[in-house]
C-alpha positions in Angstrom: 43.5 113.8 12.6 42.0 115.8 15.6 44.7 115.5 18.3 43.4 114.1 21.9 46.4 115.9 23.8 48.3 119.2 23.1 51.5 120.8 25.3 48.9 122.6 27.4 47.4 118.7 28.9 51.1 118.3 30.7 51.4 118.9 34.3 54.8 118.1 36.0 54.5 117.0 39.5 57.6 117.8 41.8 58.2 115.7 45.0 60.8 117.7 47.0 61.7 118.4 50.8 62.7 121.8 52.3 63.0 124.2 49.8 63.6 127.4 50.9 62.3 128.9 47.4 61.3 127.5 43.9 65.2 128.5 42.2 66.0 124.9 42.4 63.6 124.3 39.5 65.4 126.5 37.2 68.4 123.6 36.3 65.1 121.7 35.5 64.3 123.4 32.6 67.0 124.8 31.0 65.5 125.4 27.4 63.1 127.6 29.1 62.0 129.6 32.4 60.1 126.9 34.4 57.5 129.2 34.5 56.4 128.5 31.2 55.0 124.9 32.9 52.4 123.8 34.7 53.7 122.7 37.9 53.0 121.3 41.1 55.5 121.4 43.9 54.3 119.2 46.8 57.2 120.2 49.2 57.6 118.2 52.8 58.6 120.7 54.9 58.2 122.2 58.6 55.7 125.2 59.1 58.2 127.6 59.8 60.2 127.3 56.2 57.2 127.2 53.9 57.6 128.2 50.2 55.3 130.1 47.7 54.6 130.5 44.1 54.0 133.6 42.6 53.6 132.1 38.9 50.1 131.9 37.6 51.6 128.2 36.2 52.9 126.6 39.6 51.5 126.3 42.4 53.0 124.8 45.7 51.7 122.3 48.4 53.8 122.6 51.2 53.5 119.3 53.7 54.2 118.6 57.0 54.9 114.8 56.6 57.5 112.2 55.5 57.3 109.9 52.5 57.7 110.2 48.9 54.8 108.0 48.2 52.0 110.1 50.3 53.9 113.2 48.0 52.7 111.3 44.5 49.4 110.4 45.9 48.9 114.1 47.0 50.5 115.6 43.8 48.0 113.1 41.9 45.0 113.9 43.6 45.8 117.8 43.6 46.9 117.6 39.5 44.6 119.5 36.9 46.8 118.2 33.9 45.8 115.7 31.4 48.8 113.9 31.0 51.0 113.9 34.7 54.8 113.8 34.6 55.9 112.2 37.7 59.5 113.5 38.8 61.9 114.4 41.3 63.8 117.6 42.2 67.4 116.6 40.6 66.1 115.6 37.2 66.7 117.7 34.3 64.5 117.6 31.1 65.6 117.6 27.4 64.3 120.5 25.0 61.5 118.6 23.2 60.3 116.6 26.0 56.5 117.8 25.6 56.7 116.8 22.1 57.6 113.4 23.0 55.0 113.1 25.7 52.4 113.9 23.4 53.1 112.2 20.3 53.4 108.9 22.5 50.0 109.6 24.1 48.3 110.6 21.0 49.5 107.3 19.5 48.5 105.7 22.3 45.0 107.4 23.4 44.3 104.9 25.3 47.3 103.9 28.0 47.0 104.9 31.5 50.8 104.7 31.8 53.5 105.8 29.3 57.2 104.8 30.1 60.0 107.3 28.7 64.1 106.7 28.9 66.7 108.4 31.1 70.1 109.5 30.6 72.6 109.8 32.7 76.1 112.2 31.8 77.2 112.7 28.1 73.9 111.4 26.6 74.2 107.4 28.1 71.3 106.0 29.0 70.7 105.7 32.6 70.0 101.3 32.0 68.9 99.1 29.8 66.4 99.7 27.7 63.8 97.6 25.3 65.0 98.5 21.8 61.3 99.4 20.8 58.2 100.7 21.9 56.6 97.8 23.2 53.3 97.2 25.8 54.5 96.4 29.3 52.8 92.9 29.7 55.7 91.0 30.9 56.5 91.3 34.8 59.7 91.9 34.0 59.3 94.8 31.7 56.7 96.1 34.7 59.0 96.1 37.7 61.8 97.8 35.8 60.0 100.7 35.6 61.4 103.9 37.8 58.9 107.0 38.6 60.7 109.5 37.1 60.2 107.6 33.6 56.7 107.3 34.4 53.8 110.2 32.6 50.5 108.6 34.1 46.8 109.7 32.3 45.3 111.3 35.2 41.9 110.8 34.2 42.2 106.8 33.9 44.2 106.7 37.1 41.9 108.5 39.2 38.9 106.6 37.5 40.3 103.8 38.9 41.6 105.2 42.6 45.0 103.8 41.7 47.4 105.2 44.0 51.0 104.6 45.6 51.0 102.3 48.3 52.5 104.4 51.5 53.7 102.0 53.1 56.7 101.9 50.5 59.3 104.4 48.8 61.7 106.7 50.5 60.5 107.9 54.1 58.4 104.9 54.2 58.5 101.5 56.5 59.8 99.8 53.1 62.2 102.4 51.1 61.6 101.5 47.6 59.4 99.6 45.6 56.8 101.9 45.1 56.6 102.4 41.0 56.3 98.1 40.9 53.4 98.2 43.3 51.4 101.2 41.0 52.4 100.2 38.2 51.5 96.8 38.5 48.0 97.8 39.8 47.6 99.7 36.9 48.3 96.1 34.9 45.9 94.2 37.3 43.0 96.4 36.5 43.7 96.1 32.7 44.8 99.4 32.0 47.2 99.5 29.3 50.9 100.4 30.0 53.8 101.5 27.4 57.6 102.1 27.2 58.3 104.2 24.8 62.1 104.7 23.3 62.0 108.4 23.8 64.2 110.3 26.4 62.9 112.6 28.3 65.1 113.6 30.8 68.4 113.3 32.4 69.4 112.5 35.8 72.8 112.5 37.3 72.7 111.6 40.9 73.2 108.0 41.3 70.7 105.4 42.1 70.0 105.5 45.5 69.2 101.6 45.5 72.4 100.8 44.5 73.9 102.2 47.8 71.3 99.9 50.4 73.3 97.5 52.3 72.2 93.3 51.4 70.1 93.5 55.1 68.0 96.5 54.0 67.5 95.8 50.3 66.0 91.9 51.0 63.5 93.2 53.6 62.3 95.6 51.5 61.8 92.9 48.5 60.2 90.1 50.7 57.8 92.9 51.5 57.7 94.0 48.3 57.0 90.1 46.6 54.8 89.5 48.9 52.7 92.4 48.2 52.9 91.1 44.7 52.9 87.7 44.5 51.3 86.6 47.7 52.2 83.1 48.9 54.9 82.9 45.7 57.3 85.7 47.0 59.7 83.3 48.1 60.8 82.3 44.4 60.8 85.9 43.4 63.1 86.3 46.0 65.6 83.2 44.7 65.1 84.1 41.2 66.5 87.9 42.2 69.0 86.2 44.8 70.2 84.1 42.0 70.4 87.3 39.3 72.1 89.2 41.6 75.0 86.4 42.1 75.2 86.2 38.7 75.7 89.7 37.9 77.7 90.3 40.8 75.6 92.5 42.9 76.2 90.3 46.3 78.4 87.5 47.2 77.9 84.0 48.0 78.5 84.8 51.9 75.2 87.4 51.7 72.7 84.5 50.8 71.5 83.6 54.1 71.8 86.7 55.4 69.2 88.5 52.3 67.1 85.3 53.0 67.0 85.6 56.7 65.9 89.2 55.6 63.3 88.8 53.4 61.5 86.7 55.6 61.7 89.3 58.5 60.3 92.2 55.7 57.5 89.7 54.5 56.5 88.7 58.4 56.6 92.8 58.8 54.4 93.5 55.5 51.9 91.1 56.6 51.5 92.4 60.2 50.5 95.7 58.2 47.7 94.0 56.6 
């Protein structure tokens, strides 16, 4: 069998802010120098602290603007790779992670969107995962989906002008919420999405969502549901109210107050449009 993608189709595309140089990709890749990549470094920086690449392999786009989300859609439109890892600056990839890209894309010639695992310290995973591979139909499945999991086929993507919507992710208006709002565009135009049981990388620093106070994480999802499920948000936002009760993420006192809130992000989302 003739394969459709080989190591060479991989492009790894690098969000990061005010680098002074390119040494912080060397924890990156530790099975090899990260010049043995193809790369691209879309750096947010000022124009006095610019950085350069004098690999052949990676090249640099240094930017003068804020948000992680106008990063992707810049790394995306810039990429010459096949097959387009999407990643951050503190994440740390495993020794065969091409090979697992490649199989799972070669198995799968056809998906736009190819989910990989995580770890976090001492081989754990970083969350839960589906025990197999399996095709992300279910909504759930979809909006559990971080970036740095996410290898995109470039080709389908751009056929398609799917991008990151701006207006959400770090740096943005809304600070997260991104990855569901691609990812689920992807779904909507019926491109086919994976998750495959293969890690790929590690990543240590702790989930920045985790640290957003009840106020600031209920804005961003009634903007966020209502970007997804229109008129509907509001029992997306009691269904995660009520998961997050459960599982002891908030208390019973924070209930009006992440209500009050999504209401205030979804009356801010909709003054956007």
């Amino acid at each position: 069998m003739v394969q459709a993608f080989k190591n060479s189709d991989i492009e790894i595309l690098v969000a990061t802010m005010n680098r002074q140089s390119l040494d912080f990709l060397v924890p990156m890749f530790p099975m090899q120098h990260f010049s043995e990549f193809n790369i691209l470094v879309v750096n947010q920086t000022t124009q006095d602290a610019m950085i350069t690449s004098h690999y052949p392999r990676v090249r640099v786009i240094n930017v003068f603007e804020k948000g992680l989300s106008k990063s992707r859609n810049l790394a995306l439109t810039n990429a010459t790779g096949k097959l387009c890892v999407i990643t951050d600056d503190d994440v740390v990839f495993k020794d065969d992670f091409c090979n697992h890209i490649i199989n799972a894309f070669n198995e799968n010639t056809t998906a736009a969107l190819i989910s990989f695992r995580v770890e976090k310290a001492l081989g754990m995973l970083y969350k839960k995962y589906p025990e197999g591979r399996l095709t992300a139909t279910k909504m759930g499945n979809r909006l559990n989906i971080m970036s740095i999991e996410m290898v995109v086929n470039r080709d389908l993507v751009q056929q398609h002008k799917i991008q990151f919507n701006e207006n959400f992710g770090l740096g943005a208006q809304f600070c997260m919420g991104e990855e569901a709002l691609f990812i689920n565009r992807i779904y909507e135009t019926g491109l086919q999405i994976i998750v495959e049981p293969r890690v790929i990388a590690m990543h240590l620093v702790q989930d920045t969502h985790a640290r957003i106070v009840v106020w600031d994480k209920y804005y961003v999802q009634g903007a966020l549901f209502t970007a997804l499920f229109k008129k509907d948000y509001y029992k997306w936002v009691l269904f995660k109210i009520a998961y997050e009760l459960k599982s002891k993420k908030i208390k019973l006192k924070d209930v009006v107050a992440a209500i009050k809130a999504a209401i205030a992000g979804r009356s801010a989302y909709n003054k956007l449009l």
